[in-house]
Wavefront OBJ file of the C-alpha trace (Angstrom):
o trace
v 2.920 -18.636 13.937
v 4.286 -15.662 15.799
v 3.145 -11.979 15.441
v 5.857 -10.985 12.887
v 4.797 -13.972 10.412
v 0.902 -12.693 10.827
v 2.063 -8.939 10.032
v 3.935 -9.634 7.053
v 1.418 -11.772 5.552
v -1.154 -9.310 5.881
v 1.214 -6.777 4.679
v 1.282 -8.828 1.279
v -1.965 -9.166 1.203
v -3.114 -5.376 1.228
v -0.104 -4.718 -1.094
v -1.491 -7.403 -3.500
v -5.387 -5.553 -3.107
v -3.685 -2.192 -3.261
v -1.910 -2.941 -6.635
v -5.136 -5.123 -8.014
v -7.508 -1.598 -6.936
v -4.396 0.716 -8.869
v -5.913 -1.052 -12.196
v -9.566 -1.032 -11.283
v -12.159 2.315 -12.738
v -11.509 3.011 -9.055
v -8.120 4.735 -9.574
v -8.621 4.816 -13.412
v -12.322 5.984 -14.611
v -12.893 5.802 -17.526
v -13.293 9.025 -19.339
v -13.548 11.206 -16.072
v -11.121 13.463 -14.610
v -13.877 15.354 -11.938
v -13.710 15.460 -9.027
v -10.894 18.067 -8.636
v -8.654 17.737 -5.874
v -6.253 20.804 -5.284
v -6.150 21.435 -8.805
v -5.288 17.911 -10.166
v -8.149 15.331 -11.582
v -8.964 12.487 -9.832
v -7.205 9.616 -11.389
v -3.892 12.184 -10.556
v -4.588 12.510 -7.059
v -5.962 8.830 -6.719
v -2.447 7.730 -7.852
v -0.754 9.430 -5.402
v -2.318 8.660 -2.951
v -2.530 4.676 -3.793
v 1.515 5.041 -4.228
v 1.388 6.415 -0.953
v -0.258 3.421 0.562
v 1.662 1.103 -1.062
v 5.526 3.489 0.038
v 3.666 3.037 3.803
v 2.825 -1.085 3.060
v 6.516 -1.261 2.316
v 8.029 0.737 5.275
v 5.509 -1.438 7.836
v 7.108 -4.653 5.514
v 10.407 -3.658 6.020
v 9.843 -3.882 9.889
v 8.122 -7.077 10.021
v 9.685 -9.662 7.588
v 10.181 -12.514 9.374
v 13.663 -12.846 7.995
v 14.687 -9.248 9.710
v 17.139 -9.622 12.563
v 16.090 -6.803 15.352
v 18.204 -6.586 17.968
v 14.934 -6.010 20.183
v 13.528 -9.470 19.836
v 16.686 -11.482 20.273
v 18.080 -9.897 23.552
l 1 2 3 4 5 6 7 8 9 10 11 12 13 14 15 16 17 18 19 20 21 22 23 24 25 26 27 28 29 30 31 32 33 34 35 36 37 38 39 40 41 42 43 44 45 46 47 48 49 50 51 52 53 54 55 56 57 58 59 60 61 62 63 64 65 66 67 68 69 70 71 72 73 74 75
């Protein structure tokens, strides 16, 4: 297996955790909303920052799907 076949699997894989952790009392407690975080609760600002991830997961995917053509690798 080469390196770009390693990076996109693992790139699955913490998309996969990140979206299973999005439905956990992690992200969503129930009944809480402290601690505040710049004014918003924490199940707000948990969100964002989990979509985040997940926009950063799909920018790193985008670079190493094994069915990209880069110009880099095949000169």
């Amino acid at each position: 297996m080469n390196k770009k076949r390693i990076f996109w699997r693992l790139c699955v894989a913490a998309a996969i955790i990140v979206c299973g952790l999005s439905f956990t009392p992690l992200a969503i407690p129930a009944g809480q909303h402290q601690p505040w975080l710049f004014g918003m609760p924490y199940s707000l600002w948990m969100g964002i920052l989990l979509t985040i991830l997940m926009v950063v997961l799909t920018w790193l995917g985008s670079k190493v799907h094994p069915g990209t053509y880069n110009t880099e690798d095949h000169d």
